[in-house]
N, C-alpha and C positions, 0 to 999 in steps of 0.2 A: 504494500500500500504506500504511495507515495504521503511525501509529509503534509500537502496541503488537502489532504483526504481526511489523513488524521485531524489535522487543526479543526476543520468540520466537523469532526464526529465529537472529538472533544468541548468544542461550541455547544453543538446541542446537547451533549450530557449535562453541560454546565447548567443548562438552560432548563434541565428537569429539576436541581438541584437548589436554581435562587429561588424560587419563590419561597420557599419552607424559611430560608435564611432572613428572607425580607421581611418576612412576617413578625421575625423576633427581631426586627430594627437590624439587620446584618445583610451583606452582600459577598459576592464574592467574584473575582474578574480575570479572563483568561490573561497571562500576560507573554509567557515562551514557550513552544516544545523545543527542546534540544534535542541534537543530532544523536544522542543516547540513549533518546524516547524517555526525558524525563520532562513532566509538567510544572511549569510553574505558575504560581495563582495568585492573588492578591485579595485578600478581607479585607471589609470595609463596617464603617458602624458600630452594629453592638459587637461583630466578631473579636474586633478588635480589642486585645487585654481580654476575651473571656475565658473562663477555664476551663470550659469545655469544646474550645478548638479545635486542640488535637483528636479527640475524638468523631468532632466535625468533620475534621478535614479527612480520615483514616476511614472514617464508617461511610461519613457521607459522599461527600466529592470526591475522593479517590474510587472507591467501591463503584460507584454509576459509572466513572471515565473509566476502568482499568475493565469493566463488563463491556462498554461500547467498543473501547480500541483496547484487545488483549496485548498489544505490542508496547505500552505503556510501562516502563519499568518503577518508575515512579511520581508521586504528585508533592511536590514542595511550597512551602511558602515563599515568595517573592517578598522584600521590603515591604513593610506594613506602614503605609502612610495614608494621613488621614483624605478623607474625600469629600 
């Protein structure tokens, strides 16, 4: 799969994933794939400082990206600045 296939499929995973985030005042925004097939993402709002991120990000946004595109190695956080 070429990588601008991936960057789509990753978009729309993402896209099953913000509303849930929106609704507790949180966002969340694609920002790189890298040529490793790793993702990186950016929180926004409440995500931002909560302490249940990492499980956000591990359960939720990785879990929906890593089912859509299996070639995904991993999903990381990008610099957390506010929005």
């Amino acid at each position: 799969m070429e990588k601008q296939e991936k960057i789509n499929l990753i978009l729309k995973s993402i896209e099953k994933v913000r509303p849930y985030l929106q609704r507790d005042g949180g966002d969340v925004e694609f920002v790189e794939l890298t040529d490793d097939n790793i993702v990186y993402v950016k929180v926004y709002g409440a995500c931002v400082g909560c302490l249940m991120l990492d499980q956000t990000l591990k359960d939720g946004v990785m879990s929906i990206i890593m089912d859509e595109v299996p070639e995904i190695a991993d999903v990381r956080l990008a610099e957390i600045e506010p929005k």
